[in-house]
DOLUMMAR-888226 format. One record per residue (C-alpha): residue number from 1; y, z, x. Coordinates in nm, 4 decimals, always signed. Layout:
BEGIN
REC, seq, Y, Z, X
REC, NUM, Y, Z, X $
...
***
This chain:
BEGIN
REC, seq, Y, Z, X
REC, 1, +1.3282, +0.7276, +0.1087 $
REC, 2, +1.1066, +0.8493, -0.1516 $
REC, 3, +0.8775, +1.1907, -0.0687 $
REC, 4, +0.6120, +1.0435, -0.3090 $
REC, 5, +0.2940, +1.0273, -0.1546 $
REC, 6, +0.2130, +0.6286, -0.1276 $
REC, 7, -0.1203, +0.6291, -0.3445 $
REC, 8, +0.0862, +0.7938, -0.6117 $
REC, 9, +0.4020, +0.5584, -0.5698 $
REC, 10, +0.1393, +0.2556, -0.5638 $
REC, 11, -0.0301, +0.3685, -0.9193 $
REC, 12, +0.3454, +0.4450, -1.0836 $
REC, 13, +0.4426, +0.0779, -0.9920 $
REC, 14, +0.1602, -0.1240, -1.0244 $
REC, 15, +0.0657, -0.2761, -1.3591 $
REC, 16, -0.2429, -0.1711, -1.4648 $
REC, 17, -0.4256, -0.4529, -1.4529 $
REC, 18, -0.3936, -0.5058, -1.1228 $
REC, 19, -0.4881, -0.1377, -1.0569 $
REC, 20, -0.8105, -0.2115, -1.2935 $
REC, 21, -0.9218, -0.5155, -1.1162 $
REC, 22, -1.1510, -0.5627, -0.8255 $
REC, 23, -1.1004, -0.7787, -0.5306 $
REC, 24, -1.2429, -1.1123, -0.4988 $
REC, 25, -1.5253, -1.0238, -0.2474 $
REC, 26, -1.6400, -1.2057, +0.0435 $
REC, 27, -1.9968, -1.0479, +0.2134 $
REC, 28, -2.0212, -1.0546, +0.5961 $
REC, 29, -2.2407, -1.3936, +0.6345 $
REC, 30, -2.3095, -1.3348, +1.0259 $
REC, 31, -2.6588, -1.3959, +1.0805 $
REC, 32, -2.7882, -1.5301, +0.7662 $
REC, 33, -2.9081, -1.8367, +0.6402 $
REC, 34, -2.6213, -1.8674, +0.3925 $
REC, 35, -2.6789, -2.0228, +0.0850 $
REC, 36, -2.4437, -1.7743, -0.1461 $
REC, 37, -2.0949, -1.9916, -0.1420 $
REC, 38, -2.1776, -2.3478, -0.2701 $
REC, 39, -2.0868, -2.4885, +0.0788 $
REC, 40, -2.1970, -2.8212, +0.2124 $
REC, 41, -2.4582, -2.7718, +0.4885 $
REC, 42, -2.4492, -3.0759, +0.6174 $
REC, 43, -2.1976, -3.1432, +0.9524 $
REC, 44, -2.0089, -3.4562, +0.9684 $
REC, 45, -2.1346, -3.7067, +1.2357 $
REC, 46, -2.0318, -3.7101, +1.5924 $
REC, 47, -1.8738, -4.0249, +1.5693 $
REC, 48, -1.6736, -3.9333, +1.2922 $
REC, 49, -1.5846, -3.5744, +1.3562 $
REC, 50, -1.5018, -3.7169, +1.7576 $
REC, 51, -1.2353, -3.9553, +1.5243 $
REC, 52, -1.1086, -3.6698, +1.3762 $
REC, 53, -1.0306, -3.4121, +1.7106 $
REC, 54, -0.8811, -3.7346, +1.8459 $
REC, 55, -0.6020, -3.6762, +1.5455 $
REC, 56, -0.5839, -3.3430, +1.5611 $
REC, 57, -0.4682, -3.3737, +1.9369 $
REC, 58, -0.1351, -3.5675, +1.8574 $
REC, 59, -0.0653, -3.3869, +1.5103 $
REC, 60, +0.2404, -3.2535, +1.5253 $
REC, 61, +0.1732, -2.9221, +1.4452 $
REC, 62, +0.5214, -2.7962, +1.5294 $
REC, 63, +0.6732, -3.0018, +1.2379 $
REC, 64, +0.6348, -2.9340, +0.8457 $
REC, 65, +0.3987, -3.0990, +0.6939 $
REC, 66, +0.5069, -3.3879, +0.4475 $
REC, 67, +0.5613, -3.1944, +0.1201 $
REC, 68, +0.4200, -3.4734, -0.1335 $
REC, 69, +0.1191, -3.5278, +0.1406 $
REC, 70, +0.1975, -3.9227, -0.0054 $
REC, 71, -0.0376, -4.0574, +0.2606 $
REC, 72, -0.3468, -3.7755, +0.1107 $
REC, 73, -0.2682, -3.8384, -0.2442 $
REC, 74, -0.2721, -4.1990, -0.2549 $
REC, 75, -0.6445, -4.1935, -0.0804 $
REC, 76, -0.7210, -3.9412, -0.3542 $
REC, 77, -0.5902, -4.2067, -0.6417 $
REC, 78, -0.8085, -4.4393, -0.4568 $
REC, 79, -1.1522, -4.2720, -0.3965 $
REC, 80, -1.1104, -4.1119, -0.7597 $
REC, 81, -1.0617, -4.4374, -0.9342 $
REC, 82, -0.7851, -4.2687, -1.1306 $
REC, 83, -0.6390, -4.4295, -1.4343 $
REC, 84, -0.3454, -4.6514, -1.3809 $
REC, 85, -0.0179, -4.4319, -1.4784 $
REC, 86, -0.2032, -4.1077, -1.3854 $
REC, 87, -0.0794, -3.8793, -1.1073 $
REC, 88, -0.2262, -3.6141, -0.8565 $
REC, 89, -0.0822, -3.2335, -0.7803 $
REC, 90, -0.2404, -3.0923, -0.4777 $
REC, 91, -0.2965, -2.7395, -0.4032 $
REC, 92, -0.4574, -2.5326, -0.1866 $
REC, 93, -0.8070, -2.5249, -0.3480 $
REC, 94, -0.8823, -2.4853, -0.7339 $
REC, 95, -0.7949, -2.0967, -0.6896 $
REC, 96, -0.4058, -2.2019, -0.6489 $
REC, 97, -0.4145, -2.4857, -0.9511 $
REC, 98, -0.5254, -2.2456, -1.1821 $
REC, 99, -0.3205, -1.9408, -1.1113 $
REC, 100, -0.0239, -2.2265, -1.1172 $
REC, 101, -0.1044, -2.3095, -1.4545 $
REC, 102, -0.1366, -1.9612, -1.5569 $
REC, 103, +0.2320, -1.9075, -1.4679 $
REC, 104, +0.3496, -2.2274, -1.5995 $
REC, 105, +0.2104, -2.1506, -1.9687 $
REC, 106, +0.2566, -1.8013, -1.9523 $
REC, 107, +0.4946, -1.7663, -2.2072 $
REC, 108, +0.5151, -1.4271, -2.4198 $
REC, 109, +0.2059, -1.3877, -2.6282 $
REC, 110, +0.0517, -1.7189, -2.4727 $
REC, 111, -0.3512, -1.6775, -2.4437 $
REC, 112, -0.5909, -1.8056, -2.2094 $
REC, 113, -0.9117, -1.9242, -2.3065 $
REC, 114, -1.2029, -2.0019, -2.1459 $
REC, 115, -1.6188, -1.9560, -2.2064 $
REC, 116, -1.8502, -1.6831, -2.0445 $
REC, 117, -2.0170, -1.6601, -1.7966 $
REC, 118, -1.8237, -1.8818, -1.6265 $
REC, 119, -1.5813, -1.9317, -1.3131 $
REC, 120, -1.4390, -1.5585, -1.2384 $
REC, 121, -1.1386, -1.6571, -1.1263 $
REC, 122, -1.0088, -1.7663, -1.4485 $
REC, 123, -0.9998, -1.4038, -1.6244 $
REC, 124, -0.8930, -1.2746, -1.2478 $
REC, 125, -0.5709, -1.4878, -1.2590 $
REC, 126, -0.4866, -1.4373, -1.6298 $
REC, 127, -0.5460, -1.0712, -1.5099 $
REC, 128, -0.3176, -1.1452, -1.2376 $
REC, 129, -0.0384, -1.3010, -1.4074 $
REC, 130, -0.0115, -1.1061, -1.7001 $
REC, 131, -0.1766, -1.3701, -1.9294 $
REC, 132, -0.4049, -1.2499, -2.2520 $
REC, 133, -0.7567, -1.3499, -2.1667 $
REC, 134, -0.9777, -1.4280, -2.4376 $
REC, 135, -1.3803, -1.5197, -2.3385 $
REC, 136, -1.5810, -1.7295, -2.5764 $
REC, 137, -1.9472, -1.6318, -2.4854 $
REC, 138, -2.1892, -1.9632, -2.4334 $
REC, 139, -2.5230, -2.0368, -2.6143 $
REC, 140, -2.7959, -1.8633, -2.5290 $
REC, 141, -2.9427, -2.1565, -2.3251 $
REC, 142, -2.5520, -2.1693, -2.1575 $
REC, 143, -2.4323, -2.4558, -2.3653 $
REC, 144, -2.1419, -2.4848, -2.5266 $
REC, 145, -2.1316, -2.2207, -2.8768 $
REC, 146, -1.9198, -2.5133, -3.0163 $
REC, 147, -1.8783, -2.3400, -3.3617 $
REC, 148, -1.7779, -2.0258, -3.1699 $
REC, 149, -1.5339, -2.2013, -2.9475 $
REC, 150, -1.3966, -2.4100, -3.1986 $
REC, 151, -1.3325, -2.1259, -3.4471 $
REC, 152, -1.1769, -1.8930, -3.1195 $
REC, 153, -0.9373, -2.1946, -3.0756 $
REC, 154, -0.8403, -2.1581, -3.4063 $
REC, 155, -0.7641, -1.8301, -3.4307 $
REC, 156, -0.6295, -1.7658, -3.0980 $
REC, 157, -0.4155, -2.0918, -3.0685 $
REC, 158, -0.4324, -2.0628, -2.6764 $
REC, 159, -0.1793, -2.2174, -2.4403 $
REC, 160, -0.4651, -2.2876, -2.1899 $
REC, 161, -0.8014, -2.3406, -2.1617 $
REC, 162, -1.0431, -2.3766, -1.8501 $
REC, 163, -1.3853, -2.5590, -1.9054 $
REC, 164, -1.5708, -2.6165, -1.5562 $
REC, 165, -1.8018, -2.9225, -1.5994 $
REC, 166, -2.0506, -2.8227, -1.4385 $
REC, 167, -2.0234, -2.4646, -1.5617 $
REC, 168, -2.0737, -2.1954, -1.2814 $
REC, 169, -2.2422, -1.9477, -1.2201 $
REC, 170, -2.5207, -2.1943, -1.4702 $
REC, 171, -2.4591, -2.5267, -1.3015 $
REC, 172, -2.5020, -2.6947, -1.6348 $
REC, 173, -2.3271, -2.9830, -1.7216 $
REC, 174, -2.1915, -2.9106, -2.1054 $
REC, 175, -2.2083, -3.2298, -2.3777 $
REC, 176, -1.9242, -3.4186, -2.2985 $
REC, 177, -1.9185, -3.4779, -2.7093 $
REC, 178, -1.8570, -3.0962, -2.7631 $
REC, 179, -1.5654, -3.0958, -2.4589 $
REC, 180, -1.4247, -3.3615, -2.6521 $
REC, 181, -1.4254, -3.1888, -2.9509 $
REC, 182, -1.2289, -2.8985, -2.7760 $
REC, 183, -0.9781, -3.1110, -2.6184 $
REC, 184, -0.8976, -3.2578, -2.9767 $
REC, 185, -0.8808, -2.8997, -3.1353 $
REC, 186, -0.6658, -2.7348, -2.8568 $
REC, 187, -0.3381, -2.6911, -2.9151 $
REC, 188, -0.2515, -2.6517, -2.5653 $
REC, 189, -0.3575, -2.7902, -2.2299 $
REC, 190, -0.7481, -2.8294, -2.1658 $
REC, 191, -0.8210, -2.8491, -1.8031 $
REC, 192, -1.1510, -2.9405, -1.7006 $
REC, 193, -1.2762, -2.7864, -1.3868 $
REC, 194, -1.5004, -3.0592, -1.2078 $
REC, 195, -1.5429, -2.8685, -0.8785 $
REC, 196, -1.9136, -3.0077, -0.8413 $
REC, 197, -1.7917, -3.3295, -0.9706 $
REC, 198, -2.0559, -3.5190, -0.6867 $
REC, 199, -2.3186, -3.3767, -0.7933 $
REC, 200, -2.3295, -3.4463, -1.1702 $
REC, 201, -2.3540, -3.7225, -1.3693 $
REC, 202, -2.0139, -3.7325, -1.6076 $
REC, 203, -1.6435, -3.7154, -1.5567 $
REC, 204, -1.3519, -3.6692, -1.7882 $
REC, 205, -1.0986, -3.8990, -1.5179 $
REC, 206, -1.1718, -4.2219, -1.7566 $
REC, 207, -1.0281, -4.0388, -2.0348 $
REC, 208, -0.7295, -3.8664, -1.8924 $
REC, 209, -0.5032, -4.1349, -2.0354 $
REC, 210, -0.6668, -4.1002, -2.4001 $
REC, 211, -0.5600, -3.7121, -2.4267 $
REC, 212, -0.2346, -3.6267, -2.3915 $
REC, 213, -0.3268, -3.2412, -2.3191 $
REC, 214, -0.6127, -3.3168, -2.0913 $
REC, 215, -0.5938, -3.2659, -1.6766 $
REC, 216, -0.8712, -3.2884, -1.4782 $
REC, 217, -0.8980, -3.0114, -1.1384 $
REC, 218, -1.1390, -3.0497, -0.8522 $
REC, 219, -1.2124, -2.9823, -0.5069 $
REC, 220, -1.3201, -3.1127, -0.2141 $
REC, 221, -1.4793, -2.7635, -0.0871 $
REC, 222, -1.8157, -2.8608, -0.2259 $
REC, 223, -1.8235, -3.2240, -0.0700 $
REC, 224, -1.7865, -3.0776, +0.3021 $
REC, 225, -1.4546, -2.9620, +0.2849 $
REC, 226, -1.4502, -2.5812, +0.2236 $
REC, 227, -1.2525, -2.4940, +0.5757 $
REC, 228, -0.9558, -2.7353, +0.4423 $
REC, 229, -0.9136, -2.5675, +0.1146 $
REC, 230, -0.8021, -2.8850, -0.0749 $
REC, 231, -0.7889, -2.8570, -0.4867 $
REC, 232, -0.5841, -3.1217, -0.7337 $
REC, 233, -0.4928, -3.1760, -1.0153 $
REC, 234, -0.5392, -3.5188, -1.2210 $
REC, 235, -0.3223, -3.6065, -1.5379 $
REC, 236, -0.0233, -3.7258, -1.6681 $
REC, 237, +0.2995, -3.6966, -1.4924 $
REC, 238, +0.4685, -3.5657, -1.7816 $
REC, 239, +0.2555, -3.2550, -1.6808 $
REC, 240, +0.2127, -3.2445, -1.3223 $
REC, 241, +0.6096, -3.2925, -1.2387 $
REC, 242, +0.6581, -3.0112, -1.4586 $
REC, 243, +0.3988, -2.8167, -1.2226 $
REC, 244, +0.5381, -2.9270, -0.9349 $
REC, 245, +0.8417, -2.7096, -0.9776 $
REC, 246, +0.6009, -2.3992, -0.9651 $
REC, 247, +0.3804, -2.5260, -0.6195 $
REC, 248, +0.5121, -2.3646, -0.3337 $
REC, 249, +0.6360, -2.5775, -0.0468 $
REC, 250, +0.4275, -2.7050, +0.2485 $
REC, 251, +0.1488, -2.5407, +0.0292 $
REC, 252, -0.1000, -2.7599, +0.2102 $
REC, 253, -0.0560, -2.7758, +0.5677 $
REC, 254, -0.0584, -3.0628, +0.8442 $
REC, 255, -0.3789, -3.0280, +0.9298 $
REC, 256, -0.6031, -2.9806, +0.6037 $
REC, 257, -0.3773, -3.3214, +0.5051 $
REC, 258, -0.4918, -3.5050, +0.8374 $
REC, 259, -0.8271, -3.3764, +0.8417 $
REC, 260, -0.8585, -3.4804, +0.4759 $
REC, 261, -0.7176, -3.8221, +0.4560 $
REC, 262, -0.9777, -3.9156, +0.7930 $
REC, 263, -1.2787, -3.7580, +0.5694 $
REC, 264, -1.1834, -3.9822, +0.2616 $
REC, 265, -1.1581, -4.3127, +0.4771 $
REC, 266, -1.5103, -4.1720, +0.4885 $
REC, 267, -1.5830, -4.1162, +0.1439 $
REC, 268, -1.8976, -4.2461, +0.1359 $
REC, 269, -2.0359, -4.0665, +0.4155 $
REC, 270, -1.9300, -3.7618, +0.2129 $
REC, 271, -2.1273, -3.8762, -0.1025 $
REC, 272, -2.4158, -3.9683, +0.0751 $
REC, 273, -2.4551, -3.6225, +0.1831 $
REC, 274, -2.4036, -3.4812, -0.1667 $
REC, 275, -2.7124, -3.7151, -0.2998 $
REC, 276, -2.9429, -3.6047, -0.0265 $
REC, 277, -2.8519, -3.2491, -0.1633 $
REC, 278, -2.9501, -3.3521, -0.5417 $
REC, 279, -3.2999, -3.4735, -0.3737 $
REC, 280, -3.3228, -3.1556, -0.2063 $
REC, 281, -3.1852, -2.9980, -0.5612 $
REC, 282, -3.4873, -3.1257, -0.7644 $
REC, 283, -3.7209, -3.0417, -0.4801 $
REC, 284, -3.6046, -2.6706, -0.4749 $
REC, 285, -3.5892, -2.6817, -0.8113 $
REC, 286, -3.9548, -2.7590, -0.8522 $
REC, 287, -4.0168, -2.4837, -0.6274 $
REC, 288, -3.9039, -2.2166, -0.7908 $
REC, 289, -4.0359, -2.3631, -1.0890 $
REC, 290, -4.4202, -2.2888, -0.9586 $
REC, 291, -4.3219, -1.8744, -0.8786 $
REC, 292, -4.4848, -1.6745, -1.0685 $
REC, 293, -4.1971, -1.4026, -1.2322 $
REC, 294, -3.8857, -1.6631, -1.1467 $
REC, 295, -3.6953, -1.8953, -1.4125 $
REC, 296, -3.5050, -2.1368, -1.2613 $
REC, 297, -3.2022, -2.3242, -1.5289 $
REC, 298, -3.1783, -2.7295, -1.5061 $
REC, 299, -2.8438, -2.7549, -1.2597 $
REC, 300, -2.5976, -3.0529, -1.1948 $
REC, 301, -2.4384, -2.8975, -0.9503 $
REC, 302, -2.5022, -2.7743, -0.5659 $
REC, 303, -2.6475, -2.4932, -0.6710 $
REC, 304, -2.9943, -2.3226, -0.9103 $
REC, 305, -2.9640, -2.0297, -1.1127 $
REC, 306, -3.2851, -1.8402, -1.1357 $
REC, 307, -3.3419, -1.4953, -1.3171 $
REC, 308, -3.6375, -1.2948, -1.1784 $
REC, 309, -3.7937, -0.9422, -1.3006 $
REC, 310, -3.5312, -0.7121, -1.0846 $
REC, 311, -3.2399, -0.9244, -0.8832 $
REC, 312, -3.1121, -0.6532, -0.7429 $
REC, 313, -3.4320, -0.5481, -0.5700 $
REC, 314, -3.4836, -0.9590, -0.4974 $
REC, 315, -3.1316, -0.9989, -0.3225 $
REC, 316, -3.2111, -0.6949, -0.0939 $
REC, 317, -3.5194, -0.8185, -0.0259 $
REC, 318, -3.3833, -1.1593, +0.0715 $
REC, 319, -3.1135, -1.0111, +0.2665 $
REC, 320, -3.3367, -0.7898, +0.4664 $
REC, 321, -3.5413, -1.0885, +0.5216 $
REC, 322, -3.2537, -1.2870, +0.6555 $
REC, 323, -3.1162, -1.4949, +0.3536 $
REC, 324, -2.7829, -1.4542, +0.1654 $
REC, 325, -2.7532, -1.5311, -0.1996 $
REC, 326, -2.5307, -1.4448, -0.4538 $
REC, 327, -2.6290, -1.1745, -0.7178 $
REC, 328, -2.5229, -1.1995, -1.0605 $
REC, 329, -2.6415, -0.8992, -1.1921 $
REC, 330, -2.3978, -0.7114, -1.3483 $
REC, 331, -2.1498, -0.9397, -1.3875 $
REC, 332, -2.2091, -1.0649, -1.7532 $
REC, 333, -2.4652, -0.9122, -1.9893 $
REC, 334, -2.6158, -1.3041, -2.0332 $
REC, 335, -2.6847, -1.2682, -1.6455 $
REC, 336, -2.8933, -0.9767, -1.6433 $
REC, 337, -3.1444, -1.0284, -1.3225 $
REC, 338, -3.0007, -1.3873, -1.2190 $
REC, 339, -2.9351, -1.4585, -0.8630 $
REC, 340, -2.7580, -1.8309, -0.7299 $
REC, 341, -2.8640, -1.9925, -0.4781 $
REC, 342, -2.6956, -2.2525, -0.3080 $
REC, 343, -2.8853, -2.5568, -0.2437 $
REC, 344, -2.9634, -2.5792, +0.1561 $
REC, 345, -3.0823, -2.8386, +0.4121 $
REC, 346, -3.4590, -2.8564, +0.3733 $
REC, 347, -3.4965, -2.6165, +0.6601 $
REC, 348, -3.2883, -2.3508, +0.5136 $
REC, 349, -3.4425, -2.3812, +0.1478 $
REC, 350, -3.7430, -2.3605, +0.3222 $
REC, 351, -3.6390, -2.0097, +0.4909 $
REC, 352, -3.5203, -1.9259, +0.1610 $
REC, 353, -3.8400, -1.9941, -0.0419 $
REC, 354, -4.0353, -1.8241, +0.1887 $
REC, 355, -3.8023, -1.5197, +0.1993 $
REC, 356, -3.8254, -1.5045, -0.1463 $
REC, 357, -4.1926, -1.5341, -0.1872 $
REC, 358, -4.2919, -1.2870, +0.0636 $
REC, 359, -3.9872, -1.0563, -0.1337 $
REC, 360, -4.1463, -1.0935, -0.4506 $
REC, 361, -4.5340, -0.9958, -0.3190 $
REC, 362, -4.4247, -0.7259, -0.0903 $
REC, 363, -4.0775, -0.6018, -0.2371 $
REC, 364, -4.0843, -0.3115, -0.0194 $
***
């Protein structure tokens, strides 16, 4: 047994990376009107969610869970409208897709690429698996710097790249022209992140069989789903059996699968909700448009980006006041004084305007 005090043993054997990083965090919501995580606000109806503890009663919870989830992934194919010869990969959420690609291509000297600011978790886990991170920094309205990102690809020759479509933390929806240029310049896999795939107005599933290094990720957090965290991937089978080997069995469980394949026999009852949020979306939208001091960004996703004279100040204000957001500041110069809100029922974005109007006259 070694005498070496454990903080010291833990910094001799840790990479430094690891050591250097932060972890992901997760503020107390207890209380608040919380509009910081992208959620869906919306429950599902009685009828429906009376369906669903009906199955829960007689799952057989004392059993694995089927390992392909066959049953779940051929709903997917079907509510997805996926290509004919495409396949699905399931994992639990986007946060275990990505770090499974990030091991798959991880090969000596292999690069990950991916535009900032964008998703965090992408630098995280090629911090967490060892993988050179390179960030191509977006357009000063947050499109795509295609030159910039063209000419990175070039010189880095990256295994891996990450676009989400919609980008967060921005919620804009990048030309699909420039994503297409990208996919045709990559030398490696593109995979494009469509986590707020309901609330936006393009798709790159139709052309998943037309590039042969393109997959497609999303999940079903955003649609209503966040408890069940339920991510997949979309592409070729060429790739995804290859992927396969790294997923780690029963890596989604027997109820997220149940739950799941009941909620997308309900599909549209999902999607319904999501367009009463992008109704709510351009009213809150137009809202913040009118404060004096606040610039909201155009957003096809389930959530605004606004910058305001001191965020910091703002989010305490709001928090104090009884609304959680997320604040930006800090974490990438091009998001100096931005805060996110997530877009609410029209109750809570009311809460939340009036929060932050009453923050902004009396900050104190």
């Amino acid at each position: 047994m070694s005498s070496i005090p454990a903080p010291s043993l833990v910094n001799a054997l840790l990479r430094r990376e690891i050591l250097d990083l932060h972890a992901y965090h997760v503020p107390d919501s207890a209380g608040y009107v919380k509009l910081d995580a992208m959620e869906n606000p919306y429950s599902i109806p009685p009828e429906l969610r009376d369906e669903i503890a009906r199955a829960v009663a007689d799952a057989p919870i004392n059993r694995y869970p089927d390992p392909g989830a066959a049953t779940l992934k051929e709903k997917i194919r079907s509510v997805t409208g996926l290509p004919q010869g495409m396949d699905v990969l399931l994992g639990n959420g986007s946060d275990e897709l990505i770090q499974l690609l990030a091991l798959a291509l991880n090969k000596p000297g292999a690069t990950l690429l991916s535009v900032e600011p964008s998703f965090v978790m992408y630098k995280m886990i090629a911090a967490f698996t060892g993988m050179r991170y390179v960030g191509v920094q977006l357009a000063g309205d947050f499109s795509l710097d295609l030159p910039a990102t063209l000419a990175a690809i070039e010189r880095e020759q990256p295994a891996l790249v990450f676009l989400a479509y919609p980008n967060n933390p921005t919620g804009n929806l990048f030309s699909a022209d420039a994503v297409k240029q990208i996919i045709e310049a990559a030398p490696g896999l593109v995979v494009v992140d469509e986590a707020y795939y309901a609330f936006a107005r393009d798709s790159f599933i139709p052309h998943l069989a037309r590039y042969p290094n393109l997959l497609v990720m999303r999940t079903f957090s955003k649609l209503g789903m966040a408890g069940l965290r339920l991510g997949f991937l979309a592409g070729s089978a060429a790739w995804l059996d290859q992927l396969e080997k790294l997923r780690l069995p029963y890596n989604v469980g027997v109820l997220p699968q149940l739950v799941a394949e009941k909620l997308l026999d309900h599909h549209d009852v999902l999607l319904r909700q999501a367009e009463q949020l992008k109704l709510e979306r351009t009213r809150l939208y137009r809202q913040l448009e009118a404060v004096a001091g606040v610039q909201v960004y155009p957003s096809e996703a389930n959530f605004l980006l606004f910058r305001v004279a001191n965020a910091t100040a703002a989010f305490d204000g709001l928090k104090r006041r009884g609304v959680l957001i997320k604040n930006l500041n800090g974490g990438h110069p091009m998001l100096r004084d931005c805060l996110r809100v997530t877009v609410g029922t029209e109750d809570e974005d009311a809460k939340f305007m009036a929060a932050l109007q009453d923050t902004i006259t009396q900050p104190a």
